[in-house]
N, CA, C and O atoms as a GROMACS GRO file, in nm:
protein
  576
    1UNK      N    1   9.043  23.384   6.147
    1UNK     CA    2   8.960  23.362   6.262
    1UNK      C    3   9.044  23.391   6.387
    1UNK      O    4   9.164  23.365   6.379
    2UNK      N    5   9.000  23.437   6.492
    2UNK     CA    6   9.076  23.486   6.625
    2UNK      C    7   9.064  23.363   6.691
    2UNK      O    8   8.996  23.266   6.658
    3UNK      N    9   9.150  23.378   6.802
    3UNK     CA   10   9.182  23.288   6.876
    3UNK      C   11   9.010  23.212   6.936
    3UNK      O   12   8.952  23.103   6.940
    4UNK      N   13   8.991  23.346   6.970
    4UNK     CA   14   8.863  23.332   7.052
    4UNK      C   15   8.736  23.247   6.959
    4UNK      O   16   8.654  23.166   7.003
    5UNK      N   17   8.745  23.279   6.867
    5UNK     CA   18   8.653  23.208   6.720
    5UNK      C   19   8.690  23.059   6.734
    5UNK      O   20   8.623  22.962   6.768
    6UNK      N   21   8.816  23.072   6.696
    6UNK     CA   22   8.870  22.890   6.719
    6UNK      C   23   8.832  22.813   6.823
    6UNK      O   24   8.777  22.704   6.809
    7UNK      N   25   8.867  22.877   6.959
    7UNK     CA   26   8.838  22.770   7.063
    7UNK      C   27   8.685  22.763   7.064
    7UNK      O   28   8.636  22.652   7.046
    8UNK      N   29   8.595  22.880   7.086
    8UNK     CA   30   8.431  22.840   7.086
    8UNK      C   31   8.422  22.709   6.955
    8UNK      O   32   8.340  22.620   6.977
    9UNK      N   33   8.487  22.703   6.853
    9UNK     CA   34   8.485  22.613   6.759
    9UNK      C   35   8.510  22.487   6.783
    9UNK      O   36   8.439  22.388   6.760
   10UNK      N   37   8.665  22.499   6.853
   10UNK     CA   38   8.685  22.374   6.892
   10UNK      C   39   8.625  22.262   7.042
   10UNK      O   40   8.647  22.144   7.068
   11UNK      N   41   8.543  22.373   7.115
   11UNK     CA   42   8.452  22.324   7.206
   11UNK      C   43   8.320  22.288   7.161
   11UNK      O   44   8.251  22.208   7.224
   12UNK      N   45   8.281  22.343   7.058
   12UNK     CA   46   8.162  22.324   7.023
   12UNK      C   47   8.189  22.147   6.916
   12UNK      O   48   8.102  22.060   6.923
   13UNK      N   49   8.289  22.132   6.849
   13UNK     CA   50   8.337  22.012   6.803
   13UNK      C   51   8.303  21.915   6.937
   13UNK      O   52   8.209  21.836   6.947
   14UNK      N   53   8.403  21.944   7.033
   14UNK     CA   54   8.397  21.820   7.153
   14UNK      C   55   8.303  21.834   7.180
   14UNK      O   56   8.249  21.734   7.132
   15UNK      N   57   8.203  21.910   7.245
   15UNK     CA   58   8.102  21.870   7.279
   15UNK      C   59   8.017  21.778   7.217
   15UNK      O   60   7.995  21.671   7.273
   16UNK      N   61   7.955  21.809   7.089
   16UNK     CA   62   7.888  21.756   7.014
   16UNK      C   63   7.954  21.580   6.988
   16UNK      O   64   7.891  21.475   6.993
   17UNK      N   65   8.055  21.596   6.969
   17UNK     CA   66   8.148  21.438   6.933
   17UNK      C   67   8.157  21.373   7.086
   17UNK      O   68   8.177  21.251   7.092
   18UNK      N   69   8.140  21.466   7.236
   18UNK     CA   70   8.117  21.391   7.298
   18UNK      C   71   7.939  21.340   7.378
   18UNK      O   72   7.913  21.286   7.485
   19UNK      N   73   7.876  21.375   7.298
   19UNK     CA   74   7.741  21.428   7.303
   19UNK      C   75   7.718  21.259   7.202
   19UNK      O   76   7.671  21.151   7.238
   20UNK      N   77   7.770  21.300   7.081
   20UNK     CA   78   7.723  21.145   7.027
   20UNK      C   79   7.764  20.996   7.048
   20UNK      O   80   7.711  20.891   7.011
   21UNK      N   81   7.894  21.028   7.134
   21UNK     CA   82   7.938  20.903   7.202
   21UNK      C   83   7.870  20.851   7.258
   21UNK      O   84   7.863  20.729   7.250
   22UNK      N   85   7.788  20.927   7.342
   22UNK     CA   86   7.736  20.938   7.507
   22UNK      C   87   7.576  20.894   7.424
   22UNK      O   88   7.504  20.840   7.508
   23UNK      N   89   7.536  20.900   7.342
   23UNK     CA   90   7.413  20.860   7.271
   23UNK      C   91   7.373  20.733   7.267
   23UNK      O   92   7.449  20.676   7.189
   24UNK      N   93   7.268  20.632   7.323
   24UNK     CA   94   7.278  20.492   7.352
   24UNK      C   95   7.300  20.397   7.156
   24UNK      O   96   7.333  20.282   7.127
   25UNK      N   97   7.268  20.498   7.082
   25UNK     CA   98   7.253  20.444   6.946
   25UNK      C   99   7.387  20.432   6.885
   25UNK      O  100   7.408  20.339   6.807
   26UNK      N  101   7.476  20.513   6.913
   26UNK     CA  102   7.625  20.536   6.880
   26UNK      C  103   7.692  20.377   6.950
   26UNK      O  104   7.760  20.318   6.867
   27UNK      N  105   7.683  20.316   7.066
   27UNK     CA  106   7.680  20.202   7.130
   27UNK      C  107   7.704  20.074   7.066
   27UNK      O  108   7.783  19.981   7.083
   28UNK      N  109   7.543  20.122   6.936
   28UNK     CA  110   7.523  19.990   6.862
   28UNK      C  111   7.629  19.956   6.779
   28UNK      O  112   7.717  20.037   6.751
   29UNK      N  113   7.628  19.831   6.732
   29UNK     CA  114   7.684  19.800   6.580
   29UNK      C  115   7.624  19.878   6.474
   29UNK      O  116   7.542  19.958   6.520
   30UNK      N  117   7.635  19.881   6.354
   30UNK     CA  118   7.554  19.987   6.247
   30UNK      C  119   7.438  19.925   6.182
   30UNK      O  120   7.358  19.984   6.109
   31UNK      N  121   7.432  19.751   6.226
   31UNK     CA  122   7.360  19.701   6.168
   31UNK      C  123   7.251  19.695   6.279
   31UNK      O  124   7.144  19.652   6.236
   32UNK      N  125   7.253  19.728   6.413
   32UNK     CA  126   7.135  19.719   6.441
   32UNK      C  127   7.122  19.829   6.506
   32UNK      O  128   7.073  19.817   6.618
   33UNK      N  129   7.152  19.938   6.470
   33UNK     CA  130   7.096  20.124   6.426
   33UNK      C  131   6.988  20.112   6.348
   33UNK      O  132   6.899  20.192   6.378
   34UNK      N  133   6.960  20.030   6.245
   34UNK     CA  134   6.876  20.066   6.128
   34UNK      C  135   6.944  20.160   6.063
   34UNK      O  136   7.047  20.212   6.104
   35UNK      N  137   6.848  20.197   5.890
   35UNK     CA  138   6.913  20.258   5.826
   35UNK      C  139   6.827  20.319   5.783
   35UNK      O  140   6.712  20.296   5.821
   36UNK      N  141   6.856  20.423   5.683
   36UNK     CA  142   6.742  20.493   5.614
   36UNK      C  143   6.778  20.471   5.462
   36UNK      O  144   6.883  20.471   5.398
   37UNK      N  145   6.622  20.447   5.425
   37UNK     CA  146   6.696  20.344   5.246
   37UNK      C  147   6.656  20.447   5.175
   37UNK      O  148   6.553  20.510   5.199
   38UNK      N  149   6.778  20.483   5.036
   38UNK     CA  150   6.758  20.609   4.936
   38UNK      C  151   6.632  20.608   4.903
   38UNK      O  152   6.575  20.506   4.865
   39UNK      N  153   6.577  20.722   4.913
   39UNK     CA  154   6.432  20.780   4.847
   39UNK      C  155   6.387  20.855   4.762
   39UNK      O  156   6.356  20.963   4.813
   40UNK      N  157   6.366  20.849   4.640
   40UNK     CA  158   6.317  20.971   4.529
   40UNK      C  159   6.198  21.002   4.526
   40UNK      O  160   6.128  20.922   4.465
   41UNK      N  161   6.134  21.113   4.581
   41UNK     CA  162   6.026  21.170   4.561
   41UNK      C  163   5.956  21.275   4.455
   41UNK      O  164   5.966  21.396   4.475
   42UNK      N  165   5.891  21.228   4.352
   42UNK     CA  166   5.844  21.313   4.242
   42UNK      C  167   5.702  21.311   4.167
   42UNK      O  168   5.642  21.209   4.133
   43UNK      N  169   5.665  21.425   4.149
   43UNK     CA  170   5.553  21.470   4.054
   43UNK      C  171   5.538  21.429   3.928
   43UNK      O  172   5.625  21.454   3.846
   44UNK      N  173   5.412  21.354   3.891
   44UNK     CA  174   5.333  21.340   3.769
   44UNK      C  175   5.230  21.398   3.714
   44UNK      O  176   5.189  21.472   3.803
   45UNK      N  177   5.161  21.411   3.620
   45UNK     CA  178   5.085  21.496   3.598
   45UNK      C  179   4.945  21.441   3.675
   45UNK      O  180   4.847  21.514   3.680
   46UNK      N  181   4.946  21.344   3.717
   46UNK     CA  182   4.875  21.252   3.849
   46UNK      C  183   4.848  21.216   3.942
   46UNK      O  184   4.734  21.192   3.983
   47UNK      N  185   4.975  21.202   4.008
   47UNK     CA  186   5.001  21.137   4.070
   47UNK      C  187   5.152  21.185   4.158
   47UNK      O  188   5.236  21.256   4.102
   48UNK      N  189   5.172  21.126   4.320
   48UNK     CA  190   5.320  21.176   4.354
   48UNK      C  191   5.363  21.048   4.316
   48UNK      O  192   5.289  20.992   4.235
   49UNK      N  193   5.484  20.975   4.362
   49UNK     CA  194   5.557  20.869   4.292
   49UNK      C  195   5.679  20.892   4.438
   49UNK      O  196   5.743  20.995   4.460
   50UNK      N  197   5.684  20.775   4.513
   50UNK     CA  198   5.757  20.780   4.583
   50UNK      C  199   5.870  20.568   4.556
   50UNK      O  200   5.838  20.450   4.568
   51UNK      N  201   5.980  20.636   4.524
   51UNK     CA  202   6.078  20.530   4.463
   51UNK      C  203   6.184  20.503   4.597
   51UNK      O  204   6.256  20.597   4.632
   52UNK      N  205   6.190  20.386   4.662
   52UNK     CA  206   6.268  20.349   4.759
   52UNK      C  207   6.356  20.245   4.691
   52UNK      O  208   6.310  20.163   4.612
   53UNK      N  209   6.525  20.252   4.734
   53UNK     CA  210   6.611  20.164   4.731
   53UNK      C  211   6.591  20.038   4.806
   53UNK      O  212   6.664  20.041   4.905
   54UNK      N  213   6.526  19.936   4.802
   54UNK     CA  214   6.568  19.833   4.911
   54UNK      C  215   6.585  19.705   4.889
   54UNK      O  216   6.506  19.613   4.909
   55UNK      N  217   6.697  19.702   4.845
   55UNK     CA  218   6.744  19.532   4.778
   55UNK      C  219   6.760  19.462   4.881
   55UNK      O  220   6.786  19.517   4.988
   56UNK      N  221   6.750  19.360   4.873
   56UNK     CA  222   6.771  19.264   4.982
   56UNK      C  223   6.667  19.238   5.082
   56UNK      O  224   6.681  19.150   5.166
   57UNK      N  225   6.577  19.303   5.076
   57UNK     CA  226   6.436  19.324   5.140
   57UNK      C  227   6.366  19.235   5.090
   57UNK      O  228   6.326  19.254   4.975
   58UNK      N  229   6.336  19.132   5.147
   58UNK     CA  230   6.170  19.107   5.133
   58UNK      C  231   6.046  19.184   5.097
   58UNK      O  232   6.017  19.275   5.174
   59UNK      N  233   5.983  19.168   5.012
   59UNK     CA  234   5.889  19.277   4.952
   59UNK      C  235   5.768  19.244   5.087
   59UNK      O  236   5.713  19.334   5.150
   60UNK      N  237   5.747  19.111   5.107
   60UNK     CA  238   5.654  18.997   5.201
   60UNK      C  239   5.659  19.088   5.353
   60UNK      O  240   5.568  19.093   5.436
   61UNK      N  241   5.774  19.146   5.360
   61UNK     CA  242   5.774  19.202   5.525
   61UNK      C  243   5.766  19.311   5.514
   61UNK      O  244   5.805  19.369   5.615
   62UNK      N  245   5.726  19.388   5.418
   62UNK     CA  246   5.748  19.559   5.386
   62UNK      C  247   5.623  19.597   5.437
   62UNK      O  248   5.516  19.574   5.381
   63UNK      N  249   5.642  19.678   5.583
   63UNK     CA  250   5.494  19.719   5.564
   63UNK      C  251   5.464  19.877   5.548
   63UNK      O  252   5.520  19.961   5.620
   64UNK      N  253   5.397  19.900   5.477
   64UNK     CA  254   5.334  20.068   5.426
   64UNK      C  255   5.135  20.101   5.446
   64UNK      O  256   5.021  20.058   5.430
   65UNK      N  257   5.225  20.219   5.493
   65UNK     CA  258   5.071  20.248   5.543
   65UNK      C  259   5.108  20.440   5.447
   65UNK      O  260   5.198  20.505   5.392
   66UNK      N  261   4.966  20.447   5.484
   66UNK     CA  262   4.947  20.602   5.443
   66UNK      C  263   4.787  20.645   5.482
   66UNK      O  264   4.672  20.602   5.468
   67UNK      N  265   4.868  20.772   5.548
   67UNK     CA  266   4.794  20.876   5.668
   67UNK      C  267   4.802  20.996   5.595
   67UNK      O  268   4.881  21.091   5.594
   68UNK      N  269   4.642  20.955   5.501
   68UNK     CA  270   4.614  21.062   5.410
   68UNK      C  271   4.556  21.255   5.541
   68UNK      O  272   4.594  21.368   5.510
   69UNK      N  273   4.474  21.224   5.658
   69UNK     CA  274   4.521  21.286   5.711
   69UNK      C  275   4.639  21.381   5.795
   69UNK      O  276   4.628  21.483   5.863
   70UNK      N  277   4.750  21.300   5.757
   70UNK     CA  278   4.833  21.365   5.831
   70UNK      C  279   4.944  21.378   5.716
   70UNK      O  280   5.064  21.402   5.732
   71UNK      N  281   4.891  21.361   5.627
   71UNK     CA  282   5.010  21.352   5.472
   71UNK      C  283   5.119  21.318   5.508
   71UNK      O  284   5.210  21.399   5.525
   72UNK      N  285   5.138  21.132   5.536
   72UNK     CA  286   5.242  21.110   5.552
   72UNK      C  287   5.217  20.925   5.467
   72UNK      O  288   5.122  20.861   5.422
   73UNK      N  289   5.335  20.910   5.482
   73UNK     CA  290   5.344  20.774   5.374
   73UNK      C  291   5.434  20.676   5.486
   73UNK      O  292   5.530  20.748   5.515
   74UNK      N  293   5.443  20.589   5.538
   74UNK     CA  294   5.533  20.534   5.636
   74UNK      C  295   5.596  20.410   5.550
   74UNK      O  296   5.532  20.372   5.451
   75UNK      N  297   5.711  20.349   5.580
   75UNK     CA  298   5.761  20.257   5.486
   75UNK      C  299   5.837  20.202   5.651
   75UNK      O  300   5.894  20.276   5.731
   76UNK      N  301   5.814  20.055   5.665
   76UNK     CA  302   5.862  19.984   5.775
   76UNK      C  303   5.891  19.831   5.737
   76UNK      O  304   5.807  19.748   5.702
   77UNK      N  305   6.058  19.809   5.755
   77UNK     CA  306   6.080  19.685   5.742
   77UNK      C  307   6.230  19.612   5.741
   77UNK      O  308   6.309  19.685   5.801
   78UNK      N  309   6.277  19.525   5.705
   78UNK     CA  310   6.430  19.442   5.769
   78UNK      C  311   6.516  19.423   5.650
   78UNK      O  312   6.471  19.356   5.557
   79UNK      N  313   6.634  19.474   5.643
   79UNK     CA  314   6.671  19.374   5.568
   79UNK      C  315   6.803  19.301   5.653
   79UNK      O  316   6.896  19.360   5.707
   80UNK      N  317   6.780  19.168   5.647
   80UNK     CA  318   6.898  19.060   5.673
   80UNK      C  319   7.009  19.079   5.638
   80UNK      O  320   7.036  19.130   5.530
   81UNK      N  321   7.137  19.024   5.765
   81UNK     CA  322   7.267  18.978   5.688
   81UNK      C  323   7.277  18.866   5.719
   81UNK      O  324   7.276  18.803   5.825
   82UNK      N  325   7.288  18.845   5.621
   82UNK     CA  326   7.297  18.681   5.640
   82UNK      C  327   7.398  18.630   5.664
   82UNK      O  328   7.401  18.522   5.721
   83UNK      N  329   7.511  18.699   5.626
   83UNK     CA  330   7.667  18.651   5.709
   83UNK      C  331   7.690  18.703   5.862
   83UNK      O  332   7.788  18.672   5.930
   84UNK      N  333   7.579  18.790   5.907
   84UNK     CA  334   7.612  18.801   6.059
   84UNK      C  335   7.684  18.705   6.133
   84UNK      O  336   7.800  18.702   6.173
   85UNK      N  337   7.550  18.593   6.146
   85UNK     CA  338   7.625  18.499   6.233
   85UNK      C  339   7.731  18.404   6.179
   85UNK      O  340   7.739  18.290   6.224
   86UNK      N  341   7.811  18.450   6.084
   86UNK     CA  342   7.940  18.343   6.034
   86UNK      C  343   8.111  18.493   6.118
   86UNK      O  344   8.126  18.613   6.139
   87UNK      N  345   8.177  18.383   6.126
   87UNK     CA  346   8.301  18.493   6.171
   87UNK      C  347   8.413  18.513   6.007
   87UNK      O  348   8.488  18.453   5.930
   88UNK      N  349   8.346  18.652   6.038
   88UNK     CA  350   8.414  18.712   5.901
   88UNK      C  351   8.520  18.835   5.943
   88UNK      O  352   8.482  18.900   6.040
   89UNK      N  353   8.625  18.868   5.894
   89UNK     CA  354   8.675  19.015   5.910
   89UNK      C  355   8.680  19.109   5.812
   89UNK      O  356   8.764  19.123   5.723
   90UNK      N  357   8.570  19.179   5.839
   90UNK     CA  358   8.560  19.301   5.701
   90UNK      C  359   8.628  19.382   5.678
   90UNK      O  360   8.634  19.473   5.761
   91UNK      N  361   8.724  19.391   5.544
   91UNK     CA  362   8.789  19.523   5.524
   91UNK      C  363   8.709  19.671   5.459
   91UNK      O  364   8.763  19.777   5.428
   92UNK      N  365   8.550  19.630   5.453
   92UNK     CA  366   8.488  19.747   5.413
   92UNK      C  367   8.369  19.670   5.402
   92UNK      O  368   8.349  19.556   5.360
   93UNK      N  369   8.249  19.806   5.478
   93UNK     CA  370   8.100  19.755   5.522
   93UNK      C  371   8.027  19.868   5.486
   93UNK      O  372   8.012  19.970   5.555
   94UNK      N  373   7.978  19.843   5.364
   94UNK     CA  374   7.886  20.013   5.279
   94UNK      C  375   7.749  19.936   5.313
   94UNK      O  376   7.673  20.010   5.374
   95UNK      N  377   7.695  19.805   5.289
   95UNK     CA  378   7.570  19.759   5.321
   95UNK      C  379   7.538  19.750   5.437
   95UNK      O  380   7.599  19.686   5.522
   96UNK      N  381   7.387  19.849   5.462
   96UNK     CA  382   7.334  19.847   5.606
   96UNK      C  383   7.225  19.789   5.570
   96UNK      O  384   7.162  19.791   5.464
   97UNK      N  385   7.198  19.712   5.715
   97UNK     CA  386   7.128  19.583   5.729
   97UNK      C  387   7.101  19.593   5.910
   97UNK      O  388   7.172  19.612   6.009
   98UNK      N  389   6.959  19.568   5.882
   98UNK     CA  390   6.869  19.562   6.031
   98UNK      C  391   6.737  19.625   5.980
   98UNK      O  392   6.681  19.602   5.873
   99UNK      N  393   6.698  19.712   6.082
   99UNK     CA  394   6.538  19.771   6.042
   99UNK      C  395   6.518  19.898   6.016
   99UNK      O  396   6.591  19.992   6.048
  100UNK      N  397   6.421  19.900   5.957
  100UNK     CA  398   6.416  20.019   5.913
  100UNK      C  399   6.281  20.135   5.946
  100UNK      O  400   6.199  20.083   6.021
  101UNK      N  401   6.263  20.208   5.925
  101UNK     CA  402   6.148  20.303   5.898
  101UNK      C  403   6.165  20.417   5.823
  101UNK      O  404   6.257  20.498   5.841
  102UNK      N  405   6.083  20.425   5.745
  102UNK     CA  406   6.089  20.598   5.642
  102UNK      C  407   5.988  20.631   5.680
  102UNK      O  408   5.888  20.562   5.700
  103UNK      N  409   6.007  20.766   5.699
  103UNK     CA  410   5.839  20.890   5.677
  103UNK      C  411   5.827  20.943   5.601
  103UNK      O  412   5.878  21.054   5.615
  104UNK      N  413   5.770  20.925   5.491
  104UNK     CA  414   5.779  21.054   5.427
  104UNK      C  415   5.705  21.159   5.376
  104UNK      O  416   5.648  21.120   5.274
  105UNK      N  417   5.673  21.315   5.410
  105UNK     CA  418   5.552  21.395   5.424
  105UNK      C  419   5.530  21.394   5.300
  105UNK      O  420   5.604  21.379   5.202
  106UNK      N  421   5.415  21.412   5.312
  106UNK     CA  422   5.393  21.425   5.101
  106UNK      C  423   5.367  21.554   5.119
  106UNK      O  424   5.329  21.603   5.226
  107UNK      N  425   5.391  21.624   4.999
  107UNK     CA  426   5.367  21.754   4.939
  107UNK      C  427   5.251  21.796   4.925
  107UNK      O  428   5.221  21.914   4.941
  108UNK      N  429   5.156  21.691   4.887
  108UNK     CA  430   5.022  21.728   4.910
  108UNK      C  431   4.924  21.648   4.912
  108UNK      O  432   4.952  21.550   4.980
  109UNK      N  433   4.795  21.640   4.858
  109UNK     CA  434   4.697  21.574   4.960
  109UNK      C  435   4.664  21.458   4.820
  109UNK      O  436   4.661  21.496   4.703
  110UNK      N  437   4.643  21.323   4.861
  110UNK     CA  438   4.662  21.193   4.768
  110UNK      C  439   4.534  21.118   4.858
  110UNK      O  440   4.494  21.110   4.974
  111UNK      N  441   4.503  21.072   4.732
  111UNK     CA  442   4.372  20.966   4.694
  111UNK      C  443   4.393  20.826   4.777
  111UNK      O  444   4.408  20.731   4.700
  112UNK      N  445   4.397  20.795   4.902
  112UNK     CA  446   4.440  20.737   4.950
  112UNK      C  447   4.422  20.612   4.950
  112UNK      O  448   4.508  20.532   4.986
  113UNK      N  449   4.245  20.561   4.888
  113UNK     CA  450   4.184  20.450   4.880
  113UNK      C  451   4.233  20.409   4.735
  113UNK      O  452   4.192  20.299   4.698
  114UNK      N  453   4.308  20.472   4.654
  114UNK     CA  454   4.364  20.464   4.516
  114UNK      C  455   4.565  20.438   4.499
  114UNK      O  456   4.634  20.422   4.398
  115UNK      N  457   4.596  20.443   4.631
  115UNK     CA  458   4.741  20.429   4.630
  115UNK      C  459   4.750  20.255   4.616
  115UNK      O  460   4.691  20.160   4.668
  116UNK      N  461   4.885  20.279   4.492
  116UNK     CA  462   4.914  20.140   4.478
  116UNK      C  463   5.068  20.119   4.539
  116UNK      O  464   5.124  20.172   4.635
  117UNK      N  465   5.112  20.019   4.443
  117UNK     CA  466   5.281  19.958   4.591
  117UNK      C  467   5.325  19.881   4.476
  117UNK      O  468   5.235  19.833   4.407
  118UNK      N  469   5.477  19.852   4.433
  118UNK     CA  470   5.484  19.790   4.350
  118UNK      C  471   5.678  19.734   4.389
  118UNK      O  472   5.770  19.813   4.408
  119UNK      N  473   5.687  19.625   4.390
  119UNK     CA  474   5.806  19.572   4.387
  119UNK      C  475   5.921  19.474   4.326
  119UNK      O  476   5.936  19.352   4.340
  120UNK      N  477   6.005  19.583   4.242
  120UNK     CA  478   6.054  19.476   4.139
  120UNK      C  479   6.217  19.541   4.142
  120UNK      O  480   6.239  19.662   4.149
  121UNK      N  481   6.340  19.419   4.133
  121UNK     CA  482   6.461  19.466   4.125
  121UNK      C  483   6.499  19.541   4.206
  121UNK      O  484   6.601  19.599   4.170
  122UNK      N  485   6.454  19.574   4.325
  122UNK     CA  486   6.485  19.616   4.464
  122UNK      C  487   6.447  19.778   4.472
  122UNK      O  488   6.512  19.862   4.534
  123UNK      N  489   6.361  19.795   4.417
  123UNK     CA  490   6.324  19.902   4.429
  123UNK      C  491   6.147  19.919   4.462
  123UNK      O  492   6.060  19.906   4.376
  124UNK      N  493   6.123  19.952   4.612
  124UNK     CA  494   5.960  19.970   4.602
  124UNK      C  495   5.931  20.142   4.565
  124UNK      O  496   5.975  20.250   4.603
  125UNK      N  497   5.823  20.088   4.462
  125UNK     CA  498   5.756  20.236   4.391
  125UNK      C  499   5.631  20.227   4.443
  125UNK      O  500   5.554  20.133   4.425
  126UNK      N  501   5.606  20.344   4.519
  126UNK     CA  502   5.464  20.385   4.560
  126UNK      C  503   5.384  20.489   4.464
  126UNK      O  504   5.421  20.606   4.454
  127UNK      N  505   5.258  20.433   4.386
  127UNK     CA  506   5.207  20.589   4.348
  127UNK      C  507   5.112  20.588   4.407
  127UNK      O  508   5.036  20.494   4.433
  128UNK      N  509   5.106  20.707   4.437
  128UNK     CA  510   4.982  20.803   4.524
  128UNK      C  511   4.907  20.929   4.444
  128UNK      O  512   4.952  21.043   4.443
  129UNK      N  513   4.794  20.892   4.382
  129UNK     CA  514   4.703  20.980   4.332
  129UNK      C  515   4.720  21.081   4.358
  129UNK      O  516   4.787  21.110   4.457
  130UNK      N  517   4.673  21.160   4.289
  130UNK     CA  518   4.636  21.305   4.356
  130UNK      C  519   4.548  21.337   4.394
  130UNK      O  520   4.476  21.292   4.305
  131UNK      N  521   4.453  21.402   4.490
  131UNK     CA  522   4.346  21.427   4.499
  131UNK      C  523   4.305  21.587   4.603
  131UNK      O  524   4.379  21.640   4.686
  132UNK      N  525   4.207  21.617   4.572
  132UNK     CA  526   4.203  21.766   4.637
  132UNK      C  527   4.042  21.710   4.738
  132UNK      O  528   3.980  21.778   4.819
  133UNK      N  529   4.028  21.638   4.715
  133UNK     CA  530   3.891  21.583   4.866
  133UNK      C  531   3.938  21.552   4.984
  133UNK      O  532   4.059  21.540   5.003
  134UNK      N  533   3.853  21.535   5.071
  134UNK     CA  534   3.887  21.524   5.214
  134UNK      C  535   3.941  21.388   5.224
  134UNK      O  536   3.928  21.304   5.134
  135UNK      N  537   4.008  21.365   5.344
  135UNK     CA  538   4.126  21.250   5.315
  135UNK      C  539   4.066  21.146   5.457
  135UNK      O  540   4.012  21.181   5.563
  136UNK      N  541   4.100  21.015   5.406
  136UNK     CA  542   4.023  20.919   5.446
  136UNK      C  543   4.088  20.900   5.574
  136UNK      O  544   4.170  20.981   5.617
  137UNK      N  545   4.038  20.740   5.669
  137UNK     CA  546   4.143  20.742   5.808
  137UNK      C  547   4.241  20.649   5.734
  137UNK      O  548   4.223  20.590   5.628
  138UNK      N  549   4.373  20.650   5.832
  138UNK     CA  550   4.518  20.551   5.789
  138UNK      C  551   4.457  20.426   5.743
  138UNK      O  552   4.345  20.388   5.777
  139UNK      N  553   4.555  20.346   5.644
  139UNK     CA  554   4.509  20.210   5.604
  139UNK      C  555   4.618  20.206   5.529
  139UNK      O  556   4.684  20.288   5.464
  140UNK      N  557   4.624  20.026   5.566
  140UNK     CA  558   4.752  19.968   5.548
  140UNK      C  559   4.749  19.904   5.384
  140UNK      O  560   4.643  19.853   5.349
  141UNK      N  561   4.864  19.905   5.282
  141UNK     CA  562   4.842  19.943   5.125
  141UNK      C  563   4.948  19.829   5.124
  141UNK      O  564   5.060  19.833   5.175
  142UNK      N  565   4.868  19.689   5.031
  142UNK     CA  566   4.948  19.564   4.991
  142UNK      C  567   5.020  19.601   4.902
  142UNK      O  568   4.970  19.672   4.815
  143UNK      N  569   5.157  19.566   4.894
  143UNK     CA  570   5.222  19.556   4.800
  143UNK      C  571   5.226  19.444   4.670
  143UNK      O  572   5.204  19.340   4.731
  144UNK      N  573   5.235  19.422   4.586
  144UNK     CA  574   5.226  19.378   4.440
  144UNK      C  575   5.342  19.316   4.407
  144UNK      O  576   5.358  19.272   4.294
   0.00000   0.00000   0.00000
């Protein structure tokens, strides 16, 4: 790489690293960023099947909706630390904890008055029908 390659490189580094400093979210602690909780999205011969990580979650505060018009699935909700308010010094912090929101577009068009919610061992499983009819307005889908 030429000189000239490198430095556009190495300006384009600072900028950006000083671009996310300067970001009011970078500011926060990590726990009250929110997080985005692992998601597996997959096909049945039925149905889509959308599988979220979220241990430590309250199933009770999870709220999900789905916007069969706009083919989207929303997943909104907290999970606690409960050692926040104790004075601890961490030598390593992989668990994120605060709030959350997922979107996630579906692939295609689902039975919306037929979507169920299911929560067990920290994992919420959404299935969503399949369906090829016209798609109903948003509505909010109890979990189980």
């Amino acid at each position: 790489m030429s000189w000239a390659g490198r430095k556009l490189l190495i300006n384009f580094v600072t900028d950006i690293n000083a671009r996310t400093r300067a970001h009011p979210l970078h500011r926060l602690e990590p726990s009250e960023r929110g997080f985005q909780p692992p998601t597996d999205i997959y096909e049945t011969p039925d149905a889509l099947v959308v599988r979220m990580e979220l241990a430590g979650v309250n199933p009770a505060e999870i709220e999900l909706w789905v916007d069969e018009a706009a083919g989207r699935l929303t997943v909104r909700g907290r999970r606690e630390d409960p050692a926040r308010s104790e004075q601890r010094r961490y030598y390593n912090v992989e668990i994120e904890c605060g709030e959350f929101v997922r979107i996630v577009q579906l692939p295609r068009q689902v039975a919306g008055e037929a979507v169920g919610a299911s929560y067990e061992n920290g994992f919420l499983v959404v299935r969503l029908p399949k369906q090829e009819a016209q798609p109903s307005a948003p509505r909010n889908v109890p979990i189980e």
